[in-house]
TIVO-2410 file (N, C-alpha, C; in nm, 3 decimals):
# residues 115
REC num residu      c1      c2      c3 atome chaine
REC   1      X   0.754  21.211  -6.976     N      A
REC   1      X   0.658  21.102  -6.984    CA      A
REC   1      X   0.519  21.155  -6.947     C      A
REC   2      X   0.416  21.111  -7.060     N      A
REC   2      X   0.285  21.182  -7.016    CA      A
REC   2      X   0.147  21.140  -6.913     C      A
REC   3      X   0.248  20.949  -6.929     N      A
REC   3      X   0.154  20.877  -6.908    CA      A
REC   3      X   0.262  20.844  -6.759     C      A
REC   4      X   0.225  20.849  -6.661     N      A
REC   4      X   0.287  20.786  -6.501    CA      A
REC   4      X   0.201  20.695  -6.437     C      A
REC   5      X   0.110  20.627  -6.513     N      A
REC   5      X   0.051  20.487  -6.398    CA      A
REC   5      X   0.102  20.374  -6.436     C      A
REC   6      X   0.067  20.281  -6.312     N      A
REC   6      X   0.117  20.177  -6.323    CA      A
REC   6      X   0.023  20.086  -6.260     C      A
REC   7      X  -0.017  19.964  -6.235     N      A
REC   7      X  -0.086  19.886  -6.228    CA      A
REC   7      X  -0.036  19.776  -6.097     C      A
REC   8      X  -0.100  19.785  -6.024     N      A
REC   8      X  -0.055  19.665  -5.890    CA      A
REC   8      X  -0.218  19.537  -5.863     C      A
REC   9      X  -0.180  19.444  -5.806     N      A
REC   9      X  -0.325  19.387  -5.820    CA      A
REC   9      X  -0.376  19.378  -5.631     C      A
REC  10      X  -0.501  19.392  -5.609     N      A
REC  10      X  -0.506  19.393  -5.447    CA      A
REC  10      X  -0.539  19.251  -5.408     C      A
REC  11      X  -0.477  19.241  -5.306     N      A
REC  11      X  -0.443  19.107  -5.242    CA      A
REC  11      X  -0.500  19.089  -5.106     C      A
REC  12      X  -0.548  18.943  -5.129     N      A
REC  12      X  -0.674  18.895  -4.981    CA      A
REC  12      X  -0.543  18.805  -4.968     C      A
REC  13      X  -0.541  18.770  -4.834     N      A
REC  13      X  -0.429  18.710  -4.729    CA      A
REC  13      X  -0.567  18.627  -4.619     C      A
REC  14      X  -0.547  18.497  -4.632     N      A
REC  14      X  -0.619  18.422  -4.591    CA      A
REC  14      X  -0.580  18.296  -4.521     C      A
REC  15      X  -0.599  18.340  -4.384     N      A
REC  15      X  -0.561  18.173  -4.333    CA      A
REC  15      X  -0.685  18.073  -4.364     C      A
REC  16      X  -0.535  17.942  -4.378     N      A
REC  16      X  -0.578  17.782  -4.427    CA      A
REC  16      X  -0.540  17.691  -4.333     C      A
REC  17      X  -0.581  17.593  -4.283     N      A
REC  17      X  -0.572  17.459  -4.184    CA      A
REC  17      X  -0.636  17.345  -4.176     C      A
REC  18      X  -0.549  17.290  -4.152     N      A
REC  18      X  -0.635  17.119  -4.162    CA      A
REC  18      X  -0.749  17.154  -4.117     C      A
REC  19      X  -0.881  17.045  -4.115     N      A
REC  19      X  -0.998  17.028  -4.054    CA      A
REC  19      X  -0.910  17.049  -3.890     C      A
REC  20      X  -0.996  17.059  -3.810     N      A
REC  20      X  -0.944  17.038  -3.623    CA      A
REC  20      X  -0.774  17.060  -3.570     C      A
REC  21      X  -0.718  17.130  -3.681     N      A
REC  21      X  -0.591  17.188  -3.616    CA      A
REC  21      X  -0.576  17.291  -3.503     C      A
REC  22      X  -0.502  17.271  -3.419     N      A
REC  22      X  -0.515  17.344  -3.305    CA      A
REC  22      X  -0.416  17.473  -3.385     C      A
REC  23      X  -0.432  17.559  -3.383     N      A
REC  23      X  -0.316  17.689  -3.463    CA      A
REC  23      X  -0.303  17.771  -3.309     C      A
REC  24      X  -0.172  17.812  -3.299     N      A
REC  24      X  -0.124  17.888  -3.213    CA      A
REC  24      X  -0.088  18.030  -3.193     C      A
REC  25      X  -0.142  18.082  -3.371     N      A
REC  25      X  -0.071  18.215  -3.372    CA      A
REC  25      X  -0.197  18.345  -3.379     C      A
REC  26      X  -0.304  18.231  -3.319     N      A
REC  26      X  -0.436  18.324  -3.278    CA      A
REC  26      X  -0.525  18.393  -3.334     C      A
REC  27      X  -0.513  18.259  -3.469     N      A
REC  27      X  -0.608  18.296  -3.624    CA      A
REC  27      X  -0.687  18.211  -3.608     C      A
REC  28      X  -0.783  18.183  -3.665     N      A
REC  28      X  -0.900  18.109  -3.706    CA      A
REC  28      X  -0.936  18.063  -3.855     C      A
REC  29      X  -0.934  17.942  -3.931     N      A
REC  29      X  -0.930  17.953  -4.077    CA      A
REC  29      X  -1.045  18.035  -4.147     C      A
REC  30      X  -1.011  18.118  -4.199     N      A
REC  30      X  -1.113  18.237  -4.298    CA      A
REC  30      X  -1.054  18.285  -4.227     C      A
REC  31      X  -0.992  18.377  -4.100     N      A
REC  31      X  -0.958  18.502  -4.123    CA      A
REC  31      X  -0.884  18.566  -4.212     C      A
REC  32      X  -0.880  18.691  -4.296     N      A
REC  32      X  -0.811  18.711  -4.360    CA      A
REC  32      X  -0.783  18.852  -4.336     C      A
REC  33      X  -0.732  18.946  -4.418     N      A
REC  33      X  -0.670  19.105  -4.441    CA      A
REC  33      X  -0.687  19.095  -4.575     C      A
REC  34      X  -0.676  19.270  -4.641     N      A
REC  34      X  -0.658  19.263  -4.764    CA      A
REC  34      X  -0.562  19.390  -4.805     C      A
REC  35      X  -0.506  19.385  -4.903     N      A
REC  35      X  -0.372  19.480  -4.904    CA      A
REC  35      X  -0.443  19.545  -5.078     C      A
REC  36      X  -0.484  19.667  -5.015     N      A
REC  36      X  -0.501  19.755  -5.168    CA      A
REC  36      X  -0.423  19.883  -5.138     C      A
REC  37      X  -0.358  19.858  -5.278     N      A
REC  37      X  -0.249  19.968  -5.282    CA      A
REC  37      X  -0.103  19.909  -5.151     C      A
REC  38      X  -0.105  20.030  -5.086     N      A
REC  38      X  -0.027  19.979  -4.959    CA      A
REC  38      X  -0.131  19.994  -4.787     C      A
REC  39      X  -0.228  19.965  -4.856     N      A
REC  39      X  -0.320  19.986  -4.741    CA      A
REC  39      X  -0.360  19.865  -4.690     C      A
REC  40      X  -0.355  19.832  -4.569     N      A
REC  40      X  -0.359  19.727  -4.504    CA      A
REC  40      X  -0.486  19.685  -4.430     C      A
REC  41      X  -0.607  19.653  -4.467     N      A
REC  41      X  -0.766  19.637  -4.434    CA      A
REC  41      X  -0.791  19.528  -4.366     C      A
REC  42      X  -0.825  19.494  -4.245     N      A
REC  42      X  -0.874  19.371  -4.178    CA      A
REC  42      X  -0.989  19.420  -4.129     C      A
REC  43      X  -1.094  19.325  -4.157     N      A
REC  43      X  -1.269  19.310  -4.137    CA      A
REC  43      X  -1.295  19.377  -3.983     C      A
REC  44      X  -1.364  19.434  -3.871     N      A
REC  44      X  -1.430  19.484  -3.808    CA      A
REC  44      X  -1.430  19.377  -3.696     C      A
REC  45      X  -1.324  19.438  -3.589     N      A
REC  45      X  -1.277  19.302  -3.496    CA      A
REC  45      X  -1.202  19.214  -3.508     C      A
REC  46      X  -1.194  19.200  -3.596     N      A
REC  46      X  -1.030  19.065  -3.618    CA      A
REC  46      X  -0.920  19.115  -3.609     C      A
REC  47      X  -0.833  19.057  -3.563     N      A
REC  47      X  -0.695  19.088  -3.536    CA      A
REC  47      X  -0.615  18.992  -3.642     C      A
REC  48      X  -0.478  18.989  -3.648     N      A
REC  48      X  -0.399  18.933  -3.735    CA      A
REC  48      X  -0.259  18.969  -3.634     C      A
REC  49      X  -0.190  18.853  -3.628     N      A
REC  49      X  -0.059  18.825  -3.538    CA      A
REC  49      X   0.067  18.911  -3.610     C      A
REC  50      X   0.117  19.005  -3.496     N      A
REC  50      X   0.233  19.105  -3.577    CA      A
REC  50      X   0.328  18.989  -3.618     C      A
REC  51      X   0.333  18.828  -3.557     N      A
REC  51      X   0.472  18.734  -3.621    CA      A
REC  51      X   0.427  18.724  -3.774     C      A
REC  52      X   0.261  18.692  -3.765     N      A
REC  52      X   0.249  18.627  -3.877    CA      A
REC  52      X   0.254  18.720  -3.996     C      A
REC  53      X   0.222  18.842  -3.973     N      A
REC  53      X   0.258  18.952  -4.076    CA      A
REC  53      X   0.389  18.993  -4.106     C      A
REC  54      X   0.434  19.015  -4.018     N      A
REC  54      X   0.581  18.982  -4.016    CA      A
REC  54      X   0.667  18.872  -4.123     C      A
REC  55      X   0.617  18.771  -4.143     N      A
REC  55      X   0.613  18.644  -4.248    CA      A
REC  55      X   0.602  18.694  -4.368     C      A
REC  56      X   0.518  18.750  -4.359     N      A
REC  56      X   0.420  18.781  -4.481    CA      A
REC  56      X   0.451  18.942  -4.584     C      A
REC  57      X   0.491  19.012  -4.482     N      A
REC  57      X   0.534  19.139  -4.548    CA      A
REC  57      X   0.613  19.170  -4.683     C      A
REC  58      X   0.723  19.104  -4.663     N      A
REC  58      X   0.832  19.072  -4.756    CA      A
REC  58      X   0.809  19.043  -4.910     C      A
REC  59      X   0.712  18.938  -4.900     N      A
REC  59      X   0.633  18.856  -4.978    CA      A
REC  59      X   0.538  18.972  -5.110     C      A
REC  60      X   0.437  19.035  -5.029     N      A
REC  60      X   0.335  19.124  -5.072    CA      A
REC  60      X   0.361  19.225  -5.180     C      A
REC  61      X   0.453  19.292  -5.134     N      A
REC  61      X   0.465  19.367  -5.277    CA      A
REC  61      X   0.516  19.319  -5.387     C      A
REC  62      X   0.609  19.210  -5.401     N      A
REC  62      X   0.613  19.102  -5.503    CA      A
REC  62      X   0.519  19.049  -5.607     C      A
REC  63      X   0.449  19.022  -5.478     N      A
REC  63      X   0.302  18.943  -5.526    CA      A
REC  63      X   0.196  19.037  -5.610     C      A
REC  64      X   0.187  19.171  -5.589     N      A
REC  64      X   0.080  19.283  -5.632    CA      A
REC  64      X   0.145  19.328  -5.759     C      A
REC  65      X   0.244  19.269  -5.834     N      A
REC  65      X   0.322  19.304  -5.952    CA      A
REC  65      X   0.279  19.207  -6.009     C      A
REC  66      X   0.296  19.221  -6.141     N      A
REC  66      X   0.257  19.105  -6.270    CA      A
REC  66      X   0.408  19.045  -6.282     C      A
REC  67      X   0.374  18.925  -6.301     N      A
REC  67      X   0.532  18.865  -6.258    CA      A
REC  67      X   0.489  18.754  -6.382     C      A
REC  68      X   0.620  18.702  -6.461     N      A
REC  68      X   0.536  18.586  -6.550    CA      A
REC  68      X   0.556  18.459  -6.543     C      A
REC  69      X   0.460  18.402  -6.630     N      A
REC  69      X   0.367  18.245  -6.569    CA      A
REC  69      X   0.473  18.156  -6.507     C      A
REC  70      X   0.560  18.161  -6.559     N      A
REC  70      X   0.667  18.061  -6.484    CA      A
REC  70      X   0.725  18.120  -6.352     C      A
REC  71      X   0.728  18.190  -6.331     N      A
REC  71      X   0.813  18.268  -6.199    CA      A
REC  71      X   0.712  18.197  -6.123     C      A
REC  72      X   0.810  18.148  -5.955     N      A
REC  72      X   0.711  18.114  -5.847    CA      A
REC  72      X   0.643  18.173  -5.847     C      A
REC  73      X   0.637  18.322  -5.795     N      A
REC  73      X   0.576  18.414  -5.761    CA      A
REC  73      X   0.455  18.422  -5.848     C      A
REC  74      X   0.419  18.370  -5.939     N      A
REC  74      X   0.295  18.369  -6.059    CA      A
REC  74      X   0.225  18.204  -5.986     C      A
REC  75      X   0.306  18.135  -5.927     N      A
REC  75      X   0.214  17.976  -5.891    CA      A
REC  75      X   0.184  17.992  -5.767     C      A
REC  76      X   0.320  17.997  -5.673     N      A
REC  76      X   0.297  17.951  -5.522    CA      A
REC  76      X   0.235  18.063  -5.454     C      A
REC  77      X   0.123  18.017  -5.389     N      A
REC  77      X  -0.005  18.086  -5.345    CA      A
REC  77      X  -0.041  18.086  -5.193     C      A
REC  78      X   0.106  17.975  -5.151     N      A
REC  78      X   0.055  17.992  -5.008    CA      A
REC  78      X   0.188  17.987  -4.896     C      A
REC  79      X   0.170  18.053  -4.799     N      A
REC  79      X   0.306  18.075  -4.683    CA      A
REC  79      X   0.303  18.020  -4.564     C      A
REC  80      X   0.346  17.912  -4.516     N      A
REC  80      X   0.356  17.881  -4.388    CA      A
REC  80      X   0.332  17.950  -4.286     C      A
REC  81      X   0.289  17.967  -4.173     N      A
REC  81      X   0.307  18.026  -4.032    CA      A
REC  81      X   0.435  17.991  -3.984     C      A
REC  82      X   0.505  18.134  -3.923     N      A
REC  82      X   0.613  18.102  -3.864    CA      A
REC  82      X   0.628  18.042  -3.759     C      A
REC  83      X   0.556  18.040  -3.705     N      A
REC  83      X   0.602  17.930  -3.587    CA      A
REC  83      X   0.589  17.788  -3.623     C      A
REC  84      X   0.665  17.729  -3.591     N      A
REC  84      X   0.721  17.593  -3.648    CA      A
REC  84      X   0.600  17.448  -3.579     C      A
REC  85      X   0.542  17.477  -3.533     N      A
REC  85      X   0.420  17.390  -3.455    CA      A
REC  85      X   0.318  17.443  -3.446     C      A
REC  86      X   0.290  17.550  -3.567     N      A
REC  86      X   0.197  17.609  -3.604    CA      A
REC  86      X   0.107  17.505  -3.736     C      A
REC  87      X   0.038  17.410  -3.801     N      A
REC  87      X   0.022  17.415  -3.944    CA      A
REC  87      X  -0.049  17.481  -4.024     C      A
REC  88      X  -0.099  17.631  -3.973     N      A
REC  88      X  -0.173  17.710  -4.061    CA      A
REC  88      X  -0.076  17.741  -4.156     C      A
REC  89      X  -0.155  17.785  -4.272     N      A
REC  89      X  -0.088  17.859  -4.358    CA      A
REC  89      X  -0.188  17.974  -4.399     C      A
REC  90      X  -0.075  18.057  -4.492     N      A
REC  90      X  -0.178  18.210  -4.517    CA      A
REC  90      X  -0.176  18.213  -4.682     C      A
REC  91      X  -0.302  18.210  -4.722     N      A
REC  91      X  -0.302  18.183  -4.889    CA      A
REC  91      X  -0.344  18.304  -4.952     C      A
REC  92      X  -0.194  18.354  -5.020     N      A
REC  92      X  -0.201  18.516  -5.089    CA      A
REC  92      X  -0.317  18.468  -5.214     C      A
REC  93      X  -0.421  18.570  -5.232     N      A
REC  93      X  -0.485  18.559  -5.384    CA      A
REC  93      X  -0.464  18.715  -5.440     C      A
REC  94      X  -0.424  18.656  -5.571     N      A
REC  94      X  -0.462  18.789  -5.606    CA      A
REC  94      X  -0.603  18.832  -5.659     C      A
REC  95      X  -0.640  18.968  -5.653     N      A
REC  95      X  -0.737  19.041  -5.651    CA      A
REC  95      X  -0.781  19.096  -5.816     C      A
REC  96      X  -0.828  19.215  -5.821     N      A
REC  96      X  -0.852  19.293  -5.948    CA      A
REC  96      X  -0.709  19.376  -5.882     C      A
REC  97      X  -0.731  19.469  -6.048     N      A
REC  97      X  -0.596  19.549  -6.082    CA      A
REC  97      X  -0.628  19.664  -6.016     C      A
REC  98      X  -0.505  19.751  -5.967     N      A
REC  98      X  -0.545  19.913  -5.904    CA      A
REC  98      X  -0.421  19.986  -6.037     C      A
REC  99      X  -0.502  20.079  -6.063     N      A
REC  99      X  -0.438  20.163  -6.113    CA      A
REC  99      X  -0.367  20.320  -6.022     C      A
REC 100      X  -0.255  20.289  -6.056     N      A
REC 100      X  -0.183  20.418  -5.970    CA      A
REC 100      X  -0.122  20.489  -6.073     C      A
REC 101      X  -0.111  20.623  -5.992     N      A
REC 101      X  -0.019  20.758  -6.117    CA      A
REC 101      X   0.107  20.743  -6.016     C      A
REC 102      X   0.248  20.785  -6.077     N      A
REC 102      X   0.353  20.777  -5.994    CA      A
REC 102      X   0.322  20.926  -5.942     C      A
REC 103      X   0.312  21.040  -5.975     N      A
REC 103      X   0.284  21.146  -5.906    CA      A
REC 103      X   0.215  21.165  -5.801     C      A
REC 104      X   0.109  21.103  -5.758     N      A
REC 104      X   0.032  21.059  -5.617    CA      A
REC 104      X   0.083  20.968  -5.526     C      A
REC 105      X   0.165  20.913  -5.590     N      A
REC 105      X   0.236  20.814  -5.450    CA      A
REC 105      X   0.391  20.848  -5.405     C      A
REC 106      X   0.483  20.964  -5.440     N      A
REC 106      X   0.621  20.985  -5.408    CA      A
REC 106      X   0.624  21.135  -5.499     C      A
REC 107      X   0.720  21.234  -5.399     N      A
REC 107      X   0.759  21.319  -5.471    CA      A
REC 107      X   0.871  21.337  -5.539     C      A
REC 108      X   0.933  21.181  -5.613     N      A
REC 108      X   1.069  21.178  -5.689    CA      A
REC 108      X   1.002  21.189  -5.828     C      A
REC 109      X   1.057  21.272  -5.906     N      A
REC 109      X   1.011  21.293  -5.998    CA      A
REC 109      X   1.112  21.143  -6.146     C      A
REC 110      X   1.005  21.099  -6.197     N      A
REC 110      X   1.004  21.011  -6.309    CA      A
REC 110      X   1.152  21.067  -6.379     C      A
REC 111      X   1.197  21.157  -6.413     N      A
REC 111      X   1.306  21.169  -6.446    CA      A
REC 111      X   1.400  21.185  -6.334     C      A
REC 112      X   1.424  21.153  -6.237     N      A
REC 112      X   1.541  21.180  -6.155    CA      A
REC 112      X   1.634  21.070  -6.230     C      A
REC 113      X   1.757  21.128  -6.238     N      A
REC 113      X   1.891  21.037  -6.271    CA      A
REC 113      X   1.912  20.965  -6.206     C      A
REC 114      X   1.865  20.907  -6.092     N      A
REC 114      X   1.954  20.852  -5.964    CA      A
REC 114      X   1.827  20.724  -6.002     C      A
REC 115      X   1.732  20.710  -5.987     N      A
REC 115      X   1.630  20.603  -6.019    CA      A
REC 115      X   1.679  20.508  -6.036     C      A
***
């Protein structure tokens, strides 16, 4: 194969909350992160809760794939906070496209049998 890229889209992770909700998991609404590639970027001083990423992890690389129009994963845009008396939520968007070569990201080569 001559051609090895593939296409992922980068993703802003953004907490959402009522007007005057008290949130417990030590976000503020607009904080966000952003996930390009597998790189994990939060703004200069902000923190982000290891529960609430934790939530959220699972989710992400799903989401950075082209998935089609009917699949949840193409609508539902937003994830609860885990803690249960929390009502923030964290609203995945997707971003622009990244282009990747499989040769720069793993040394299994495109033909391995086992794939």
């Amino acid at each position: 194969m001559s051609d090895d890229s593939f296409e992922l889209y980068d993703l802003k992770v953004e907490v959402v909350a009522p007007e005057g909700a008290t949130l417990y998991c030590g976000a503020k609404p607009g904080d966000y992160f952003e996930l390009k590639g597998e790189m994990l970027h939060l703004p200069p001083g902000q923190g982000f809760s290891i529960y609430s990423l934790a939530a959220l992890l699972p989710l992400l690389p799903a989401k950075q794939r082209a998935t089609h129009p009917n699949d949840w994963m193409s609508t539902d845009a937003e994830v609860a906070c885990p803690d249960p008396n929390c009502p923030s939520r964290f609203r995945i968007s997707r971003m622009a496209k990244r282009v990747f070569r499989h040769a720069e990201v793993t040394a299994v080569p495109l033909s391995n049998p086992k794939a």
